[in-house]
Gaussian input, Z-matrix of N, CA and C with variables (Angstrom, degrees):
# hf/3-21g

backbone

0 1
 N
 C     1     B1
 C     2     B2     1     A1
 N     3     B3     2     A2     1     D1
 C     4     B4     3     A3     2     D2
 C     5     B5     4     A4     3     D3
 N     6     B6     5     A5     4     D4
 C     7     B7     6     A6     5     D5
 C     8     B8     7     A7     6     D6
 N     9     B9     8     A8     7     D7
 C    10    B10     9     A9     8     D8
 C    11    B11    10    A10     9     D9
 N    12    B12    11    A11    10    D10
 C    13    B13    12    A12    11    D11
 C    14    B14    13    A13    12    D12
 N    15    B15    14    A14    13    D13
 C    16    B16    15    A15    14    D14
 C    17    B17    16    A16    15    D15
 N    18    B18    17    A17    16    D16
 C    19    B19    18    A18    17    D17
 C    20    B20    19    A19    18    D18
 N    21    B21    20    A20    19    D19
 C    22    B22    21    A21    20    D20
 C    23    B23    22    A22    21    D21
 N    24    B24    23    A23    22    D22
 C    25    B25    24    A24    23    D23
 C    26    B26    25    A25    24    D24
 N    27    B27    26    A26    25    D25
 C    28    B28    27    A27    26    D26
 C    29    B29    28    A28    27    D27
 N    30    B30    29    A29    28    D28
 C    31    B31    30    A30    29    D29
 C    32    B32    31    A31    30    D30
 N    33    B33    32    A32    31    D31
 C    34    B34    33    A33    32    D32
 C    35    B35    34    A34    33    D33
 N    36    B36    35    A35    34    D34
 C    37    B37    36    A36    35    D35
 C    38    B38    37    A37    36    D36
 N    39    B39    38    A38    37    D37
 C    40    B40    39    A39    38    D38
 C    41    B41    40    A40    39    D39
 N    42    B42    41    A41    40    D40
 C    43    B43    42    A42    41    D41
 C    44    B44    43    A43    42    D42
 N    45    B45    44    A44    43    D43
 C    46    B46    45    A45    44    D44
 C    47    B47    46    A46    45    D45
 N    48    B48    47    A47    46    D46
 C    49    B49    48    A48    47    D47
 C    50    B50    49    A49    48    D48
 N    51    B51    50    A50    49    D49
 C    52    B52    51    A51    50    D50
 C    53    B53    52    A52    51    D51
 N    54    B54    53    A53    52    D52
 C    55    B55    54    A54    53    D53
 C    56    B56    55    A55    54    D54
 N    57    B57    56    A56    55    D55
 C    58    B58    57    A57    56    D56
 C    59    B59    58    A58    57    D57
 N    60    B60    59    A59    58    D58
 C    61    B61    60    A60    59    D59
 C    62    B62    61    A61    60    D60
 N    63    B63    62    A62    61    D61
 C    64    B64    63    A63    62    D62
 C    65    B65    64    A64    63    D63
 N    66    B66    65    A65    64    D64
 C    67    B67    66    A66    65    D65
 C    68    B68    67    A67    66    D66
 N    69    B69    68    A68    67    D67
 C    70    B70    69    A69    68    D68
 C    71    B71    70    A70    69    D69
 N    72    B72    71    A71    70    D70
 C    73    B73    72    A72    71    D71
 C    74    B74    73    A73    72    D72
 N    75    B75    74    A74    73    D73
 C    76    B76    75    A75    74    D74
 C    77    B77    76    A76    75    D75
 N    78    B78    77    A77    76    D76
 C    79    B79    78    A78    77    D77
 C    80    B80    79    A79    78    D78
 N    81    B81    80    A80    79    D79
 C    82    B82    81    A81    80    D80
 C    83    B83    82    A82    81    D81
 N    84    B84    83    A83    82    D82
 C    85    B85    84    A84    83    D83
 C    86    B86    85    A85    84    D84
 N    87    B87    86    A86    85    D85
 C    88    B88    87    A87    86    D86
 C    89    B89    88    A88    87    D87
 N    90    B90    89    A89    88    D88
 C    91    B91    90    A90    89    D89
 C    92    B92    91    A91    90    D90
 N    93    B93    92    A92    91    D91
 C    94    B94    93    A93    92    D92
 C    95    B95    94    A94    93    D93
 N    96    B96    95    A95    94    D94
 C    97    B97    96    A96    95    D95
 C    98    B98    97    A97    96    D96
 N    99    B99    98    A98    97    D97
 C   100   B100    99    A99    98    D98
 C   101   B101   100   A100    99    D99
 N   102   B102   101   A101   100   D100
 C   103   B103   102   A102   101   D101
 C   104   B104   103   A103   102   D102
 N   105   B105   104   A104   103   D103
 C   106   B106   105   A105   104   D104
 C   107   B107   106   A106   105   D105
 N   108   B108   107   A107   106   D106
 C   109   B109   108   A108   107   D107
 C   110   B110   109   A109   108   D108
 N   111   B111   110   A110   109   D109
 C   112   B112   111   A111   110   D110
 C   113   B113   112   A112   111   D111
 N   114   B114   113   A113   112   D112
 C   115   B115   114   A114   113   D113
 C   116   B116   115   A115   114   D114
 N   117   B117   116   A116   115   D115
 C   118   B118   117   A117   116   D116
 C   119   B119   118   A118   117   D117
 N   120   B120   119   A119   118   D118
 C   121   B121   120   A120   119   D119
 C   122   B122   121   A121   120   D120
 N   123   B123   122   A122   121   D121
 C   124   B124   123   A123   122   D122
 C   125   B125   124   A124   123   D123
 N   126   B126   125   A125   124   D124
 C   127   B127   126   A126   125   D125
 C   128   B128   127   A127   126   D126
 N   129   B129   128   A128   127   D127
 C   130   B130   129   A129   128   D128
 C   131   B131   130   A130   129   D129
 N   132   B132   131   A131   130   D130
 C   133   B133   132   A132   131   D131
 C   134   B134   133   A133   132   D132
 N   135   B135   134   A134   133   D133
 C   136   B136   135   A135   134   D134
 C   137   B137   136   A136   135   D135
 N   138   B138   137   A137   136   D136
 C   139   B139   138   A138   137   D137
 C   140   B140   139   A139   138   D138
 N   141   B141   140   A140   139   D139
 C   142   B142   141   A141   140   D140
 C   143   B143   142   A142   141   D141
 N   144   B144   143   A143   142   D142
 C   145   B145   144   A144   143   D143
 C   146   B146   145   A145   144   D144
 N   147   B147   146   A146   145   D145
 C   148   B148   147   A147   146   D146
 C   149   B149   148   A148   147   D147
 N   150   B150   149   A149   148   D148
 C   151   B151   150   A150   149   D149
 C   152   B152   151   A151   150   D150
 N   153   B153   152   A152   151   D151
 C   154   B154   153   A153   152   D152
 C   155   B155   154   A154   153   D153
 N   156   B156   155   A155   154   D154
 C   157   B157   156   A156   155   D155
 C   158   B158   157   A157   156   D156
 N   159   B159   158   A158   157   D157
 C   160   B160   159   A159   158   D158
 C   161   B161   160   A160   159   D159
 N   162   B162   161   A161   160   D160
 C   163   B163   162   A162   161   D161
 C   164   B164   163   A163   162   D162
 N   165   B165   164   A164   163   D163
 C   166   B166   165   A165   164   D164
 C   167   B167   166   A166   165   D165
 N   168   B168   167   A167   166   D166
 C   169   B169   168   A168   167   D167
 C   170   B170   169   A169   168   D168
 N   171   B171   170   A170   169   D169
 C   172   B172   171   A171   170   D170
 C   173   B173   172   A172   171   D171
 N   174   B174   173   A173   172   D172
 C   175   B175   174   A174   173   D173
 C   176   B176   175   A175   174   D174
 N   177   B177   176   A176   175   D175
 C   178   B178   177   A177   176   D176
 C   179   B179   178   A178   177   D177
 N   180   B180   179   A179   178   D178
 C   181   B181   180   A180   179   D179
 C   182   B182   181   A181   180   D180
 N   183   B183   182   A182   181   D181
 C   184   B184   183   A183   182   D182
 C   185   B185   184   A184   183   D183
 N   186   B186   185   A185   184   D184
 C   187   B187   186   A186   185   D185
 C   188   B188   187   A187   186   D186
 N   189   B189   188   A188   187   D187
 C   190   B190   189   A189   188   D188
 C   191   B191   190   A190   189   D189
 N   192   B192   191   A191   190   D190
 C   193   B193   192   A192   191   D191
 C   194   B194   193   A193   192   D192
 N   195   B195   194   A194   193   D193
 C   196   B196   195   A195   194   D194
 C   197   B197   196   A196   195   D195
 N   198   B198   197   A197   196   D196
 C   199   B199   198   A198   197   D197
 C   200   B200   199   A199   198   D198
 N   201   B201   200   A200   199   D199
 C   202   B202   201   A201   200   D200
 C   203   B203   202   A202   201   D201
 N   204   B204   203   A203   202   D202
 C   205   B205   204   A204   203   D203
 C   206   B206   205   A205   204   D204
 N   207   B207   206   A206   205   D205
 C   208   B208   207   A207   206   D206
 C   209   B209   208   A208   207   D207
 N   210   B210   209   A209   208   D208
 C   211   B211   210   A210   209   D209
 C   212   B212   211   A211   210   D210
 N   213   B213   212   A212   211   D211
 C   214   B214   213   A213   212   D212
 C   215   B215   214   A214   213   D213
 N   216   B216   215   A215   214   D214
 C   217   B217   216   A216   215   D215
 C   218   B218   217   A217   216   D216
 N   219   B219   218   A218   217   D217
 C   220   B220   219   A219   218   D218
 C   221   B221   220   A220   219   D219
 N   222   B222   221   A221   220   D220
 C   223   B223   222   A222   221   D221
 C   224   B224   223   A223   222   D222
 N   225   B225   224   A224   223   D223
 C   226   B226   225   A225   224   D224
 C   227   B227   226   A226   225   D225
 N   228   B228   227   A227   226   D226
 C   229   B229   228   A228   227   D227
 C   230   B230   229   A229   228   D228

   B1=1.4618
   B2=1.5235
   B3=1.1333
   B4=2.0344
   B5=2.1489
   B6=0.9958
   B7=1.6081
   B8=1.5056
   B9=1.3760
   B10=1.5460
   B11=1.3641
   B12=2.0308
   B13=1.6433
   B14=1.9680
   B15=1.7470
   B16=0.9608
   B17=1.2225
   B18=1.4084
   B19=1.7640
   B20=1.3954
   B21=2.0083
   B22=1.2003
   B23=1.4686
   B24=1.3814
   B25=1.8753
   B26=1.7031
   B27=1.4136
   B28=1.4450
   B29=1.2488
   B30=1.3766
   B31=1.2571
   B32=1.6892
   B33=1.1942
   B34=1.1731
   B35=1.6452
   B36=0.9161
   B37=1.5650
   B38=1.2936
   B39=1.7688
   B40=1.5808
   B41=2.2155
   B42=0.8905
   B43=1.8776
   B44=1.4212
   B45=1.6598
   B46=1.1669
   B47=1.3016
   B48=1.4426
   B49=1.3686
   B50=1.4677
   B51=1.3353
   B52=1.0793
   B53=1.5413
   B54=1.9385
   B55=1.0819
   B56=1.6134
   B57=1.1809
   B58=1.1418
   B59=1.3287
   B60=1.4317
   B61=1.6046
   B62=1.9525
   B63=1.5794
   B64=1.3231
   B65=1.1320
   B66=1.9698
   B67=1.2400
   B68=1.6557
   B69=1.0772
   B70=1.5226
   B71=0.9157
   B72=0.7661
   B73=1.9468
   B74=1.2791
   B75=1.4789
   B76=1.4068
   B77=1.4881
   B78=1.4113
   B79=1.1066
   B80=1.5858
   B81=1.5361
   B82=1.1895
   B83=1.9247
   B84=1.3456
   B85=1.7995
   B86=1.7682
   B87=1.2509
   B88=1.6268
   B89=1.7461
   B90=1.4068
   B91=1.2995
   B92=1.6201
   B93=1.4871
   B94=1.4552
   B95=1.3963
   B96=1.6491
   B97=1.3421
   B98=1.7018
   B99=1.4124
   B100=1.6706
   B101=1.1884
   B102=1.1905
   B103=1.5476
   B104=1.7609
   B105=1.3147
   B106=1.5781
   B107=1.7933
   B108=1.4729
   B109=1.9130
   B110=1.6371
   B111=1.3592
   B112=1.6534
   B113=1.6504
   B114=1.3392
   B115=1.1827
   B116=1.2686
   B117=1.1794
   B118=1.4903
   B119=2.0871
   B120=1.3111
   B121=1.4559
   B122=1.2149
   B123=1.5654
   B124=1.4224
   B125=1.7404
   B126=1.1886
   B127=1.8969
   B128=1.5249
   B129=1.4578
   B130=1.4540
   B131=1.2971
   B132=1.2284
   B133=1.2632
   B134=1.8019
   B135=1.5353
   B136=1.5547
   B137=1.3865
   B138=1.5957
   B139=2.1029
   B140=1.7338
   B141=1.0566
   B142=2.0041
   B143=1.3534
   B144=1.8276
   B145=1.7520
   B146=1.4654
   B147=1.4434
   B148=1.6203
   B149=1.4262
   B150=1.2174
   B151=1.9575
   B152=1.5716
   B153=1.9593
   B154=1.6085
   B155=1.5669
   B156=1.6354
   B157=1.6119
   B158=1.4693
   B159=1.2028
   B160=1.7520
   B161=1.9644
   B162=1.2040
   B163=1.2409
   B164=1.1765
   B165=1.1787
   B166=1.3745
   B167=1.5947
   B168=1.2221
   B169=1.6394
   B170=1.5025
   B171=1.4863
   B172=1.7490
   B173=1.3334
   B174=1.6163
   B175=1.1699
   B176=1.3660
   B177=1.7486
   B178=1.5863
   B179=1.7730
   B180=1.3280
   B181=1.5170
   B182=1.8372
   B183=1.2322
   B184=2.0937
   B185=1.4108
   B186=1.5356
   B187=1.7271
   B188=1.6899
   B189=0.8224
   B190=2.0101
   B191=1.8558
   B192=1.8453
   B193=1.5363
   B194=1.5138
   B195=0.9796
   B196=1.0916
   B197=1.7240
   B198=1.5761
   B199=0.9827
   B200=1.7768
   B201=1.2240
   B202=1.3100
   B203=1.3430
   B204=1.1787
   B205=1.3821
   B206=1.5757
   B207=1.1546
   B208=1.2749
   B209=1.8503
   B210=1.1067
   B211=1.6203
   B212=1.8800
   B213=1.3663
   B214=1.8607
   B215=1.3877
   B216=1.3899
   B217=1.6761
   B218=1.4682
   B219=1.4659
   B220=1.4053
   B221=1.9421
   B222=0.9806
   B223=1.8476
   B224=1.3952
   B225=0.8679
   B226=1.3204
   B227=1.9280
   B228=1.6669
   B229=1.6449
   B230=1.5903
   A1=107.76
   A2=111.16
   A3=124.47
   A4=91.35
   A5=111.33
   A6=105.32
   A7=90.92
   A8=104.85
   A9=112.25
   A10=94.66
   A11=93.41
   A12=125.33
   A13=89.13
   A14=117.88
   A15=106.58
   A16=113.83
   A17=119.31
   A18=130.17
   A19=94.67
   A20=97.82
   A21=89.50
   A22=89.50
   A23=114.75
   A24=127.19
   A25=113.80
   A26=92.74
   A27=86.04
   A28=106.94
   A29=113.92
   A30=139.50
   A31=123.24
   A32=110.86
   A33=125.02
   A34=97.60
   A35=117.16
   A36=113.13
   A37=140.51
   A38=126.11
   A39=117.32
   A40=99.94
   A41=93.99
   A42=101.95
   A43=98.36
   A44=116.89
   A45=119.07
   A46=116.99
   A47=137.99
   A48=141.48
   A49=100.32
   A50=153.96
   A51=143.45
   A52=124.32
   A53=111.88
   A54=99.90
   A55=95.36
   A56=133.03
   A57=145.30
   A58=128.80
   A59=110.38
   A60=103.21
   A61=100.55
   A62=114.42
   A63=92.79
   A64=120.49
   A65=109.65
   A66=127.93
   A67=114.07
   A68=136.06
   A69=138.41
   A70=132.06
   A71=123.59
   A72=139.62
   A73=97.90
   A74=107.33
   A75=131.18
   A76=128.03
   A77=110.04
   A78=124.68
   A79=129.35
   A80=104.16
   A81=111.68
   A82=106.81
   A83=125.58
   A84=115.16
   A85=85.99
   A86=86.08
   A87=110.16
   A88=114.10
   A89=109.94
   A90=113.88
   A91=120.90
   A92=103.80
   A93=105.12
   A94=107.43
   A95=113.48
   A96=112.05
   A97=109.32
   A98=121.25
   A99=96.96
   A100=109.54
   A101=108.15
   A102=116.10
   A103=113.20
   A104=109.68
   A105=119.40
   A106=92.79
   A107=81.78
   A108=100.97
   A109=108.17
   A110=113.14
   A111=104.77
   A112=130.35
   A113=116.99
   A114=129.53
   A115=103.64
   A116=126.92
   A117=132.63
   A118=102.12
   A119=114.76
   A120=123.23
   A121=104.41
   A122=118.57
   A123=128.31
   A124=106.61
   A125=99.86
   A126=112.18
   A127=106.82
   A128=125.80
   A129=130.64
   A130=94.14
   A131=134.82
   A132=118.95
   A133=106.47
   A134=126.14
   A135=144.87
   A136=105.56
   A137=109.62
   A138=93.39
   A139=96.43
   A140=80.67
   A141=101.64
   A142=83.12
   A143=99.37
   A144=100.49
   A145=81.99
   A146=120.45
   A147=143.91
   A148=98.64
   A149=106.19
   A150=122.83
   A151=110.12
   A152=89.78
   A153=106.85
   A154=110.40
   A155=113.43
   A156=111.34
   A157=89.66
   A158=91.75
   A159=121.99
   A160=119.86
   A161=113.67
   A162=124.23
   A163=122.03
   A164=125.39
   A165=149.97
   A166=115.71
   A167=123.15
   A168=119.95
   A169=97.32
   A170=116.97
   A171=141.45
   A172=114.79
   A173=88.08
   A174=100.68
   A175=108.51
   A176=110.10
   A177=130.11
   A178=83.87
   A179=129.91
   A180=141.21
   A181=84.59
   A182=109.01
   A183=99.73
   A184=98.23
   A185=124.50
   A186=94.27
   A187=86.89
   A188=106.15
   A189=107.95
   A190=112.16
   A191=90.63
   A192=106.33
   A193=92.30
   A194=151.54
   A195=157.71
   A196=104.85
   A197=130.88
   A198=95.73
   A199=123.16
   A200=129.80
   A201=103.42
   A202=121.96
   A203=134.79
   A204=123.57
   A205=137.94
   A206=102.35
   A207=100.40
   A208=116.86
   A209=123.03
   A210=133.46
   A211=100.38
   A212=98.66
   A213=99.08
   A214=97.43
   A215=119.79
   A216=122.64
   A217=133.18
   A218=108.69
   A219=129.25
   A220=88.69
   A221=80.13
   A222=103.13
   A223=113.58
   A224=145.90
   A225=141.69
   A226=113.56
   A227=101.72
   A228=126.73
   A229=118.65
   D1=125.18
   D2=-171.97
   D3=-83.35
   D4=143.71
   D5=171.49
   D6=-120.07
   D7=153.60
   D8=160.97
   D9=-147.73
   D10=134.68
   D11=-164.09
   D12=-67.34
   D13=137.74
   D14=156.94
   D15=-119.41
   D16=-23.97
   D17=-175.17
   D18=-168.81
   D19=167.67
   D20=144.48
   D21=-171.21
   D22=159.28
   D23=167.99
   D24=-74.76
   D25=119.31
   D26=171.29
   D27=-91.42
   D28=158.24
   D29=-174.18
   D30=-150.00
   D31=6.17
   D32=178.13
   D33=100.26
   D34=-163.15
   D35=176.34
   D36=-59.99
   D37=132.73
   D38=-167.11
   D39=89.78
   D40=-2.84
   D41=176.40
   D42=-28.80
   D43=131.44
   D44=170.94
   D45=-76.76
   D46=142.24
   D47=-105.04
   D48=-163.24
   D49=137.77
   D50=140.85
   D51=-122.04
   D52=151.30
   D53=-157.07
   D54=-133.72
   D55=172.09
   D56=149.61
   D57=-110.66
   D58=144.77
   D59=-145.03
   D60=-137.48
   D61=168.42
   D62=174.12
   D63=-122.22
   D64=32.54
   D65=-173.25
   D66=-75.11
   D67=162.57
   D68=126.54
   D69=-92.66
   D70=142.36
   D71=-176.24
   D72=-138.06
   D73=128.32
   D74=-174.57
   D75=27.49
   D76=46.97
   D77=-165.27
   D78=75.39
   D79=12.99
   D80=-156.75
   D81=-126.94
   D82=124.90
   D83=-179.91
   D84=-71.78
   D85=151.51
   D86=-177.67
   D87=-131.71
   D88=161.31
   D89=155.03
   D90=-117.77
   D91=167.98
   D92=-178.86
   D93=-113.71
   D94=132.39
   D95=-166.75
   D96=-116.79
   D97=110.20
   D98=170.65
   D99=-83.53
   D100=156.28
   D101=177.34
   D102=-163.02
   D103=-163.43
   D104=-171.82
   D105=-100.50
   D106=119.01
   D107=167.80
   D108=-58.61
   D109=94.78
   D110=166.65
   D111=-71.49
   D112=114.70
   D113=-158.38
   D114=-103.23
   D115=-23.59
   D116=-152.04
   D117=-70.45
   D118=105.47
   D119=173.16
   D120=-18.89
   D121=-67.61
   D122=-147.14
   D123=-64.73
   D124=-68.74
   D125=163.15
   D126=-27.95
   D127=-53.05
   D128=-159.94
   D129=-79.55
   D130=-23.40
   D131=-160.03
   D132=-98.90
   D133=-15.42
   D134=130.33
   D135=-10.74
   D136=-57.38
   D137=-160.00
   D138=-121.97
   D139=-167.13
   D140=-168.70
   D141=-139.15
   D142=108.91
   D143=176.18
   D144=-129.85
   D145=125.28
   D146=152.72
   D147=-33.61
   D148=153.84
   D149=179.65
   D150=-46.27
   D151=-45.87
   D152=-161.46
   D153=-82.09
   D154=18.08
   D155=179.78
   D156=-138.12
   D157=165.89
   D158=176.60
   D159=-139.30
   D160=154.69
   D161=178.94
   D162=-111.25
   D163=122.00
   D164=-157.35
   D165=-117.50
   D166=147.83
   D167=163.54
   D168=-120.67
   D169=157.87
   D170=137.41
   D171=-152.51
   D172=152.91
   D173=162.96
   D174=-29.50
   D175=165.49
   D176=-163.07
   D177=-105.99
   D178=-33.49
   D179=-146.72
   D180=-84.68
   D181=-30.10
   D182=-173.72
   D183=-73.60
   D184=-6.78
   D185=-171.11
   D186=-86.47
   D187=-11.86
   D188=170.82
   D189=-15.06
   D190=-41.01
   D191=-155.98
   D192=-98.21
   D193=24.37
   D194=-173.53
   D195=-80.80
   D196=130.41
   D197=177.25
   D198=-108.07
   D199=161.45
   D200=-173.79
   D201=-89.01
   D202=4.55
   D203=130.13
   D204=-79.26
   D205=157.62
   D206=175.09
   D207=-84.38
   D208=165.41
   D209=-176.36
   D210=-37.92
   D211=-51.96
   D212=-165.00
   D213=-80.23
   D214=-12.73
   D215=179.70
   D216=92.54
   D217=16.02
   D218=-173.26
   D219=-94.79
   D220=134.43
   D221=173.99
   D222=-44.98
   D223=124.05
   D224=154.09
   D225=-72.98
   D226=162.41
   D227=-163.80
   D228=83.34

């Protein structure tokens, strides 16, 4: 998987980070998000996350870096 840097929040060290990538996943282009590992029982016990996923937090300010096209360049919404 190739990453390309798009933003990221600093926060002092480990800053959640976002990337764009030129993978698919499940038929689907994706991004890669760092973020804060949510541990908290109560929250976890809210969703139904499969083995093969995980839950993440960031800042709301990183989707900032989001871009508004997509990879092939058709508009997104």
């Amino acid at each position: 998987m190739r990453l390309r840097f798009l933003g990221k929040e600093t926060q002092g060290g480990g800053s959640p980070t976002l990337f764009d990538t030129d993978e698919i996943v499940n038929g689907k282009e994706v991004y890669v998000i760092q973020g804060w590992r949510i541990t908290d029982p109560e929250t976890l016990a809210q969703l139904d996350i499969p083995d093969h996923e995980t839950v993440i937090a960031v800042p709301k300010a990183l989707m900032s870096h989001l871009p508004e096209e997509t990879p092939h360049g058709a508009t997104e919404g």
